[in-house]
C-alpha positions as CSV (number, residue, x, y, z in Angstrom):
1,X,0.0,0.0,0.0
2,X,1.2,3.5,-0.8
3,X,1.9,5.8,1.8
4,X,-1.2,8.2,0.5
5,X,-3.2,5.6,1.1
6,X,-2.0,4.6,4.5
7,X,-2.6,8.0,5.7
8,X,-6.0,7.7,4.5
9,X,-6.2,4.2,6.2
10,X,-5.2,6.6,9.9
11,X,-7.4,9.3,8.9
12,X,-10.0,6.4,9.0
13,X,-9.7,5.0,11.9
14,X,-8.7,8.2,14.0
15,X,-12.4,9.4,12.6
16,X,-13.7,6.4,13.9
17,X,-12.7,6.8,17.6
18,X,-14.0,10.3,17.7
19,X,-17.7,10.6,19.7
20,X,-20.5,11.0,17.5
21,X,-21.0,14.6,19.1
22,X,-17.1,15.5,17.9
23,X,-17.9,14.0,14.4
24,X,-21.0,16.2,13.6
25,X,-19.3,19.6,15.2
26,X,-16.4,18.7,13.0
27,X,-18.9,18.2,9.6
28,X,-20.5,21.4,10.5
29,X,-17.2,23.4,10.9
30,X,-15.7,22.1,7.5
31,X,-19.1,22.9,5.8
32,X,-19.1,26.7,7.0
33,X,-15.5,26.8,6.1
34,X,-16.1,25.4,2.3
35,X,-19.1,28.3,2.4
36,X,-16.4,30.8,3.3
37,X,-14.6,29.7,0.6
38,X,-11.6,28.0,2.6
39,X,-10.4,25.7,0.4
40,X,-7.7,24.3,2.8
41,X,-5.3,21.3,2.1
42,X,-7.0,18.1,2.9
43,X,-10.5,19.7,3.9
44,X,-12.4,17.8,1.2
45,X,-10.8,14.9,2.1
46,X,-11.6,15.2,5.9
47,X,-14.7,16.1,4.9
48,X,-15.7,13.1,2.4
49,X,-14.0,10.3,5.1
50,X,-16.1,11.9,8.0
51,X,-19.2,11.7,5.5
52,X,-18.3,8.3,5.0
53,X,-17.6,7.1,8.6
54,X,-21.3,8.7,9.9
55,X,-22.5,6.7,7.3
56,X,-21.4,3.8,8.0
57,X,-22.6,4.1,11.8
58,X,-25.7,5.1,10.8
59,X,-25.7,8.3,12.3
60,X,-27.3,11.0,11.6
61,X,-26.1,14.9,11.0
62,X,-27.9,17.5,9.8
63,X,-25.4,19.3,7.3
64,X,-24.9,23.1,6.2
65,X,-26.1,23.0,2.8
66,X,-25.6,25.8,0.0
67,X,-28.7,27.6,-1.5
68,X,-29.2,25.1,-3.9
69,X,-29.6,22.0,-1.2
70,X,-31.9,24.1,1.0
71,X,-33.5,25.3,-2.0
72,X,-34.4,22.0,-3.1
73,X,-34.9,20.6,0.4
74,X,-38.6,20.1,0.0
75,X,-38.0,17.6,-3.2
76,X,-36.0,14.7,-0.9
77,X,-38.3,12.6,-0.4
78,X,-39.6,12.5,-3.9
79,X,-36.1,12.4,-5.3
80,X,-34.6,9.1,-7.3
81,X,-31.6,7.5,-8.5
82,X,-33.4,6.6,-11.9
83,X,-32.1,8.3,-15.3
84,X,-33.1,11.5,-15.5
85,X,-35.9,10.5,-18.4
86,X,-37.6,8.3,-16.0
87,X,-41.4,8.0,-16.1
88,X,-42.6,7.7,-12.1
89,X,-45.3,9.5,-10.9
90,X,-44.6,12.0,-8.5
91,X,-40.8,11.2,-8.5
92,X,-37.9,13.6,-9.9
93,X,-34.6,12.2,-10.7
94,X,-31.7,13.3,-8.0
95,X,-29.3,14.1,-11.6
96,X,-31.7,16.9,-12.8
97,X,-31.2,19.0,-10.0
98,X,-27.9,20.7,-10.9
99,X,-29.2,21.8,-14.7
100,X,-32.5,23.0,-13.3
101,X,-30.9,25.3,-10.4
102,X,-28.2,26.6,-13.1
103,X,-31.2,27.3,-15.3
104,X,-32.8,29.1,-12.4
105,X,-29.6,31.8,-11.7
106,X,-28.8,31.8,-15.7
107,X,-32.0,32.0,-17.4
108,X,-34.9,32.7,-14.9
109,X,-34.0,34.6,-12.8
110,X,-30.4,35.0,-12.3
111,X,-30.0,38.7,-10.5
112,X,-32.8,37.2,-7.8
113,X,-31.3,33.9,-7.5
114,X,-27.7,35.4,-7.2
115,X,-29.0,38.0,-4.6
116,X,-30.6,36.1,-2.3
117,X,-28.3,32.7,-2.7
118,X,-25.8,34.9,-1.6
119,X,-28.2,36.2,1.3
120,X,-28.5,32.5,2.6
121,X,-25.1,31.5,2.5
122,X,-24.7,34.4,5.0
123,X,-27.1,33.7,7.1
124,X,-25.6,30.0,7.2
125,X,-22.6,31.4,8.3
126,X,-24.2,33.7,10.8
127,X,-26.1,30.0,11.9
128,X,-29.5,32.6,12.0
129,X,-31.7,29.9,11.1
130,X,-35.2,32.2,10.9
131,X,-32.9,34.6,8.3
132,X,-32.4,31.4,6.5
133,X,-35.5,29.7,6.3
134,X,-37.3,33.9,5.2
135,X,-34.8,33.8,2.7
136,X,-35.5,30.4,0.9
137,X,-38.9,30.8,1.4
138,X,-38.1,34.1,-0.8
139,X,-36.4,32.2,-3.3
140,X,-38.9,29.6,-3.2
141,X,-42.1,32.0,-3.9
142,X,-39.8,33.8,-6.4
143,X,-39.3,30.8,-8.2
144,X,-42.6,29.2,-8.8
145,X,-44.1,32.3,-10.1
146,X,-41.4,32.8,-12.5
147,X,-41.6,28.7,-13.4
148,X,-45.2,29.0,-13.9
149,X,-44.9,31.7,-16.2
150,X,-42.7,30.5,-18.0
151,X,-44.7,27.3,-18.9
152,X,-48.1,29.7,-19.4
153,X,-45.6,31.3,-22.2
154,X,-44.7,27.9,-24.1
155,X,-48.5,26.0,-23.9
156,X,-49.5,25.3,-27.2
157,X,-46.2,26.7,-29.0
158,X,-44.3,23.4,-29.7
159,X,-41.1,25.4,-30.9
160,X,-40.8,27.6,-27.5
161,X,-40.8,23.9,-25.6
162,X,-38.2,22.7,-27.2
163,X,-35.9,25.6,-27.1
164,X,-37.5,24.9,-23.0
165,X,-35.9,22.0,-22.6
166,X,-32.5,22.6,-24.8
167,X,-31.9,25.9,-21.9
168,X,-33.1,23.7,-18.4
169,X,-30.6,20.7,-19.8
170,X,-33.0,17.7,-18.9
171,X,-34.6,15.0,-21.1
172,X,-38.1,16.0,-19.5
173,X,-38.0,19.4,-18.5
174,X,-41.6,20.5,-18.6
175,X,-42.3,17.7,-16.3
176,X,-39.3,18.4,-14.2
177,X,-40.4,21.9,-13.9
178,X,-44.0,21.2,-12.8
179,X,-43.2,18.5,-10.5
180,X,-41.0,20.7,-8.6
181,X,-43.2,24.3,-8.2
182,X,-46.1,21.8,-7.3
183,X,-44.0,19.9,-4.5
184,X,-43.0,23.9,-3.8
185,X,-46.4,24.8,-3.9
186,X,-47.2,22.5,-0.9
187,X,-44.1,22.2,0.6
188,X,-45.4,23.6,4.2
189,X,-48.4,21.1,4.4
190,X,-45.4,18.3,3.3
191,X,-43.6,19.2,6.0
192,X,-46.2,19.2,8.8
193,X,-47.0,15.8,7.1
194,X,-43.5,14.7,7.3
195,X,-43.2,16.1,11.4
196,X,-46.5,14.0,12.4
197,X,-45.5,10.6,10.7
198,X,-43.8,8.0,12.2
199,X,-40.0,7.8,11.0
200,X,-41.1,4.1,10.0
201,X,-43.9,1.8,9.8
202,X,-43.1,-1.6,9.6
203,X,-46.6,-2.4,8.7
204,X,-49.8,-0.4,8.1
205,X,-52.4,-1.5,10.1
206,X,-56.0,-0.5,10.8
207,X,-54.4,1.8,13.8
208,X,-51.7,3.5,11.6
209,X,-54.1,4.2,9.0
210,X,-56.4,6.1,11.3
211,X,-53.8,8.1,12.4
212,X,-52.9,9.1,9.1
213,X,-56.1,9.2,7.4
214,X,-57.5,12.2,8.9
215,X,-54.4,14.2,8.1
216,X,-55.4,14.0,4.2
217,X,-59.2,14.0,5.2
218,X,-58.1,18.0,6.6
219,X,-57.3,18.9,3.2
220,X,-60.0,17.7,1.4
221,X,-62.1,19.0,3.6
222,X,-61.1,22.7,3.2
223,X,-63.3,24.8,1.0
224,X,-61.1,27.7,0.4
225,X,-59.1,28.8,-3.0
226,X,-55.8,28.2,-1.5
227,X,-56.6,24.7,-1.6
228,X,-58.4,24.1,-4.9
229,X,-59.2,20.6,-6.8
230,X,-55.7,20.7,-8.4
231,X,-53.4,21.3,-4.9
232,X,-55.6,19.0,-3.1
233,X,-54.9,16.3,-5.5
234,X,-50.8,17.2,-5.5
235,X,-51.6,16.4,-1.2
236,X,-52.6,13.1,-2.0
237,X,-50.3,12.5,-4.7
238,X,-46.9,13.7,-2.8
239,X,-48.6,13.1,0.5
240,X,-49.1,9.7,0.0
241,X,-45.5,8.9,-1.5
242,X,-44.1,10.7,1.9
243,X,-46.2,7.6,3.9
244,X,-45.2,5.3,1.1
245,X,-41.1,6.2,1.9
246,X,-41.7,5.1,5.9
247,X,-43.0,2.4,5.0
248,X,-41.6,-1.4,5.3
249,X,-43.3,-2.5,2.7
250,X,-44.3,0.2,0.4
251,X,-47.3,-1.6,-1.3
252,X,-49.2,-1.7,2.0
253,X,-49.8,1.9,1.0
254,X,-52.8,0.6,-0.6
255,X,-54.5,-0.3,2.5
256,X,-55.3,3.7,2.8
257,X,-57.2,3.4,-0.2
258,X,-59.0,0.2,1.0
259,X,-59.9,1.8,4.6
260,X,-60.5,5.0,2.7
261,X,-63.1,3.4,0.5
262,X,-64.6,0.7,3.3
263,X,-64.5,-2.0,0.5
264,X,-61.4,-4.0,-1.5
265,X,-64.0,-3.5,-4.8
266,X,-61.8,-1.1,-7.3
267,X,-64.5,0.9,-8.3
268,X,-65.4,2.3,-5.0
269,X,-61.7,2.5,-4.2
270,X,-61.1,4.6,-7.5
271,X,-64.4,7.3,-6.2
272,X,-61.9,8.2,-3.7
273,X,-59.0,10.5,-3.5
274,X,-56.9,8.0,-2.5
275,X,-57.2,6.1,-5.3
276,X,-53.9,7.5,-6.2
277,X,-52.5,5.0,-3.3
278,X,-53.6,2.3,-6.4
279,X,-51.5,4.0,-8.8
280,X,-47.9,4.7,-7.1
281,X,-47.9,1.3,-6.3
282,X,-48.6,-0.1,-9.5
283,X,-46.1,2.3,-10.4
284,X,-43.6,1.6,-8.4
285,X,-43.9,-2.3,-9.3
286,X,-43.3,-1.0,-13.2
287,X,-39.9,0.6,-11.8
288,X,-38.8,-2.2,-10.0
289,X,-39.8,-4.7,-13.2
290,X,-37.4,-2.4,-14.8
291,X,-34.6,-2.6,-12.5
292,X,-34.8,-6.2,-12.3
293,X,-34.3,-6.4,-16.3
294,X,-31.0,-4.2,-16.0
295,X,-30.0,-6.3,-13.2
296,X,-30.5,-9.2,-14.5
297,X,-28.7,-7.9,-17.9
298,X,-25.6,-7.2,-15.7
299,X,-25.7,-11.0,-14.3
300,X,-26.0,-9.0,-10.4
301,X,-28.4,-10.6,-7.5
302,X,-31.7,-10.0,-7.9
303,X,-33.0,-12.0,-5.0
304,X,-34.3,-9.3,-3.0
305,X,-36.4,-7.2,-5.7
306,X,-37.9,-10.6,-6.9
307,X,-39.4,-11.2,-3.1
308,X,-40.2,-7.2,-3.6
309,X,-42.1,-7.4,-6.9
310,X,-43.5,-10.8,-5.4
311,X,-44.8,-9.0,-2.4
312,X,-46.2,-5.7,-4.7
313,X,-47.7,-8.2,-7.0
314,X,-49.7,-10.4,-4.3
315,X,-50.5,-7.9,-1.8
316,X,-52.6,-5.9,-4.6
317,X,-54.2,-8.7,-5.7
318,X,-55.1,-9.8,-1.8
319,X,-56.1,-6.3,-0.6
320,X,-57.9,-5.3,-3.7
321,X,-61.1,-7.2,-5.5
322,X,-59.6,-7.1,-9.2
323,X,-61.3,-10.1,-10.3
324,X,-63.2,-8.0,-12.5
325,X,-62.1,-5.9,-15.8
326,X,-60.7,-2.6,-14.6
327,X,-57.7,-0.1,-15.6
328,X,-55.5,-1.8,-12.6
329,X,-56.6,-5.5,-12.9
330,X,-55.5,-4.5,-16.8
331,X,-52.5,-3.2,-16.3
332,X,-51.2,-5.4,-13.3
333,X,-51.5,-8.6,-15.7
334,X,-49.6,-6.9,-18.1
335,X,-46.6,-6.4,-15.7
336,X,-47.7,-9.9,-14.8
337,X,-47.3,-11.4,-18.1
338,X,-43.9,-8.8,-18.7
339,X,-42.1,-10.0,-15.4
340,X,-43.5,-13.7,-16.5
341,X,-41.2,-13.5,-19.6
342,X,-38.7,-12.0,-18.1
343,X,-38.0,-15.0,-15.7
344,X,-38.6,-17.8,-18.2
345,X,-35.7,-16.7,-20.1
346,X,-33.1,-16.1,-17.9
347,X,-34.3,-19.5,-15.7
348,X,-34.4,-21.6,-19.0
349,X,-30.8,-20.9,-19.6
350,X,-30.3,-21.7,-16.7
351,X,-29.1,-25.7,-17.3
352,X,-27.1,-24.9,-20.5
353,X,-24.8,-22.4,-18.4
354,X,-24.3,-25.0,-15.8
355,X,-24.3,-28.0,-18.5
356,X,-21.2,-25.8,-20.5
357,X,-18.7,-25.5,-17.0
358,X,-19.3,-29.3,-15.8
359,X,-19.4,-31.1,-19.1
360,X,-16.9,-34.1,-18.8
361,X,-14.2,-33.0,-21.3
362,X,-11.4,-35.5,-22.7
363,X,-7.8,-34.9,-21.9
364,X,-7.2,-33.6,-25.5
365,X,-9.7,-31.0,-24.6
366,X,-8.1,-29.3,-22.2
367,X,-5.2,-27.2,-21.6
368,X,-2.1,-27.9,-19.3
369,X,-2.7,-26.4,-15.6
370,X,-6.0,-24.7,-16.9
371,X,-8.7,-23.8,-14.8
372,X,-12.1,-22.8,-15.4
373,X,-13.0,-19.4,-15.5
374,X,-14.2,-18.0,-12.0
375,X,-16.3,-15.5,-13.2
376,X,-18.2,-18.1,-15.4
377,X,-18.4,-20.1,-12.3
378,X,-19.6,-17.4,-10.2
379,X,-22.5,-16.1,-12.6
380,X,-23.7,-19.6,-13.0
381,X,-23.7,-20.0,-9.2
382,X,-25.8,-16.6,-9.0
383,X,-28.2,-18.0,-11.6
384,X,-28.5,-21.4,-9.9
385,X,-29.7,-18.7,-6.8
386,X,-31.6,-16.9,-9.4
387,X,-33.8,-20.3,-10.3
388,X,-33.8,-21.2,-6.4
389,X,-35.6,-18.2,-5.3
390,X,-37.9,-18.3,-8.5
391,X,-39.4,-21.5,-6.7
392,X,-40.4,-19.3,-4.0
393,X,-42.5,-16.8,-6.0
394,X,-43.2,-19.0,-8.9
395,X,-47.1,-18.7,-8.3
396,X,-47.3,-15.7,-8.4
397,X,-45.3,-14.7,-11.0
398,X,-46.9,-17.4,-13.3
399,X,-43.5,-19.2,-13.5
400,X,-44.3,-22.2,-11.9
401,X,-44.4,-24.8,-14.7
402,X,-41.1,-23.3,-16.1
403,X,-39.6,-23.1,-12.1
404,X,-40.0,-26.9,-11.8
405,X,-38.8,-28.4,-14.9
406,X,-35.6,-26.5,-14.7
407,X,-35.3,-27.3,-11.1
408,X,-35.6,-31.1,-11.8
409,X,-33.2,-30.6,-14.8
410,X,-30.6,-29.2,-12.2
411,X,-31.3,-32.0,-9.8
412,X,-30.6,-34.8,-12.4
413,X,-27.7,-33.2,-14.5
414,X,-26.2,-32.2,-11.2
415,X,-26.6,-35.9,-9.4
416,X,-25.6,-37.8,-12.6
417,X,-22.0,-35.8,-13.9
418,X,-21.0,-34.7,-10.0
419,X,-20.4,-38.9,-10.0
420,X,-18.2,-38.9,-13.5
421,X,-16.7,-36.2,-12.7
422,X,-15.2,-37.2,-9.4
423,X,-14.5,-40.4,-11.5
424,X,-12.5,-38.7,-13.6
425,X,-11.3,-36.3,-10.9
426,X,-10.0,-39.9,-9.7
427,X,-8.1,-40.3,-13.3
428,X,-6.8,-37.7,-13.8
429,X,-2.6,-36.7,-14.7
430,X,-1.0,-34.1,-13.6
431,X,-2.0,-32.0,-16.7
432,X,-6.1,-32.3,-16.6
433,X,-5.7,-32.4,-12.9
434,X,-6.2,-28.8,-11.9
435,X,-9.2,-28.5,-14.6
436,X,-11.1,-31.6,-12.7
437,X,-10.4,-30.4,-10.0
438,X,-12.0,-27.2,-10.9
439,X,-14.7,-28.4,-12.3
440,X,-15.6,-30.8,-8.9
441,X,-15.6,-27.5,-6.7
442,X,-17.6,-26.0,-9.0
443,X,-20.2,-28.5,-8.9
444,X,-19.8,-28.0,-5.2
445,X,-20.9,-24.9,-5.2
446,X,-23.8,-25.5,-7.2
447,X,-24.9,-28.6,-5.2
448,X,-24.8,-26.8,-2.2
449,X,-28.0,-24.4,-3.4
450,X,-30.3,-27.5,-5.3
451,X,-29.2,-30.1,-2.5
452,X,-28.0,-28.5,0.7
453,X,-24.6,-28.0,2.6
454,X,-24.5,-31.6,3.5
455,X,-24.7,-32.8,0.1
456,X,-22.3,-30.7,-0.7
457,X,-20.1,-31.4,1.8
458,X,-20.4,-35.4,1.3
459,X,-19.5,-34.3,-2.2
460,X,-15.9,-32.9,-0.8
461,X,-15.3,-35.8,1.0
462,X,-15.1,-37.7,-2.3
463,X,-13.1,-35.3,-4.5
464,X,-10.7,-35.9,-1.6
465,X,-10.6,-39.2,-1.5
466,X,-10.6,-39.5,-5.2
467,X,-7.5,-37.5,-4.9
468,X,-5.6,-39.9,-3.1
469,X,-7.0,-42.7,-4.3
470,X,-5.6,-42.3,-7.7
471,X,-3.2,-43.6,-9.6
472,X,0.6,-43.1,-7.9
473,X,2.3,-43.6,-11.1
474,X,0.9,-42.6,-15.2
475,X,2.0,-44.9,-17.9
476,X,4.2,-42.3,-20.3
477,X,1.9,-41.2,-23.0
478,X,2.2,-43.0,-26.6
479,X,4.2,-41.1,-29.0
């Protein structure tokens, strides 16, 4: 190791012993001294190992953000790691932040946004938290006036949107735009929202619902122009995402809908505002049917968003009467019958991979000392996973008739060759040695998913004896 990097190793560890009290004084003093513009050797890097070390303890530290971060403090719980063209409801991708904010102080409004960024990072400095919170609200009622005018201006003039979304910088910037002034719009009813929740719900019951309920119920209920048809749906919308983010299970949002309406039948649910419960779930199942195709594309685990989609998938058809034709009995079998053809390809290659790594090869076949690849070995393994937890969601996910025929395959290709290949494990020179050899402990590792660590085990017990149970001597090979 370098020495660089061994200071960085102490740095690490001093920053460890420190108390968490020390840790978040220290954050706050590097962040007013970056805002100063102090630009001191080793500050960022101080700065980013501290970040790192509270995260990885879990604790929590308010931080002294820049204009910008308070500015778009109101968006973080709607905010997602998705490309910045993404398509969730209610959601705003964390990379369009930066071109919208340089939009803001360039082309909207740049003397206001200047003036009174400036004004904040003062009164960060000063720590005069009233100042700051007048001044963003400042910047904030500044900015969706101007934002709003400015889409009035391009409606119905294709050309203007363009040119739009060529000066914000993002592949959906009319959205972008009107997803953040209507967070904005709300953002004080958000945040007494966000106070009175519970930091998380590990399951919405009849108790938590009632306690949430009546905070949306409020809303609706008032009759005044501040809180028209159009802001009182953004509350549910956004509202309703904020419960969905405390949540353990995020499709249990739902069961507002389903108290809300007294009934699981979907067309009483959908006469009520919280029919929009119905849609950011669905939604959200859509995403995560999307990640899991990237996922599995990149041959990474996906274990944990199947049980996910699994979960999505049968808790909205158990909570919610969609026997009958409807928009979301509609559109839930088509992710259905999507994730359904997902699966079935990646779990019926599933034997071939394995059948290609274990196949019993002849010594002309195989290279002196060679091994086989691990990274063939360990993406087979992952996919042998892959088919493993299938079997647990199969139903579900209309896989089951696929999930069992591959799973018998496995079982029978993996009983029959783990025998011929200890037999030839047994055979073996000292050439094709290390490439049985290989080829044993990788049907090891397979074993050890479709049969168990026992199995597995029993299975190292003979590759060992095989080993020294073979031949002492080889008869010198013909010329």
């Amino acid at each position: 190791m370098t020495s660089d990097g061994q200071s960085v190793d102490r740095l690490r560890d001093y920053l460890r012993t420190l108390r968490p009290e020390a840790r978040a004084m220290l954050v706050a003093q590097l962040e007013r001294g970056l805002l100063r513009g102090e630009e001191g050797a080793g500050n960022e890097l101080v700065l980013q190992e501290l970040r790192r070390t509270i995260r990885a303890v879990g604790q929590p530290v308010p931080r002294i953000g820049d204009a910008a971060r308070l500015f778009f403090a109101p968006l973080e719980s709607f905010l997602i790691d998705d490309a910045a063209d993404h398509k969730r409801i209610g959601r705003f991708a964390r990379v369009s932040l930066e071109p919208i904010w340089n939009w803001i102080g360039r082309d909207l409004m740049p003397a206001e946004a200047n003036a009174l960024s400036e004004d904040i990072n003062r009164a960060l400095l000063a720590d005069d938290r009233v100042k700051t919170e007048q001044l963003t609200r400042a910047l904030h009622d500044r900015a969706i006036q101007r934002i709003k005018n400015t889409i009035d201006r391009v409606q119905g003039d294709e050309k203007a949107r363009r040119r739009l979304g060529v000066q914000v910088g993002t592949p959906r910037a009319l959205e972008d735009l009107s997803t953040l002034i209507r967070i904005l719009a709300i953002r004080d009813i958000l945040g007494d929202l966000a106070r009175r929740l519970p930091n998380h719900i590990r399951a919405l019951e009849r108790e938590q619902i009632d306690q949430v309920k009546p905070l949306f119920d409020s809303v609706a209920a008032q009759k005044s122009a501040a809180t028209g048809p159009t802001l009182k749906a953004d509350v549910f919308l956004y509202g309703l995402i904020l419960v969905m983010g405390r949540l353990a299970a995020p499709w249990q949002l739902i069961r507002i809908a389903t108290r809300a309406a007294e009934s699981d039948d979907a067309a009483r649910i959908a006469d009520t505002p919280f029919a929009v419960a119905v849609t950011i779930v669905i939604g959200e199942v859509e995403s995560m049917v999307s990640e899991l195709r990237a996922e599995l594309k990149a041959h990474r685990p996906v274990t944990s968003l199947l049980k996910a989609i699994h979960d999505a998938a049968r808790g909205l058809r158990t909570e919610m009467d969609l026997s009958v034709d409807s928009p979301w009995s509609r559109q839930l079998a088509a992710i259905c019958t999507e994730i359904s053809s997902l699966l079935k390809t990646e779990i019926e290659a599933t034997p071939g991979r394995v059948r290609r790594l274990l196949r019993p090869r002849p010594v002309k076949e195989i290279a002196s000392g060679s091994l086989l690849d691990a990274i063939d070995v360990g993406d087979a393994e992952m996919l042998v996973e892959f088919v493993d937890a299938c079997r647990s969601y199969a139903n579900e996910l209309a896989i089951n008739e696929v999930t069992t025929r591959t799973w018998s395959e496995l079982q029978q290709y993996l009983e029959t060759t783990s025998k011929v290949l200890l037999d030839a494990l047994r055979h073996a020179g000292d050439g094709d040695r290390p490439f049985r050899q290989s080829q044993v402990d990788a049907a090891v590792r397979f074993c050890k998913i479709v049969f168990g660590a026992d199995y597995a085990g029993l299975l190292v017990k003979a590759a060992e004896i095989a080993l020294l149970s073979g031949p002492a001597e080889r008869k010198p090979a013909r010329a």
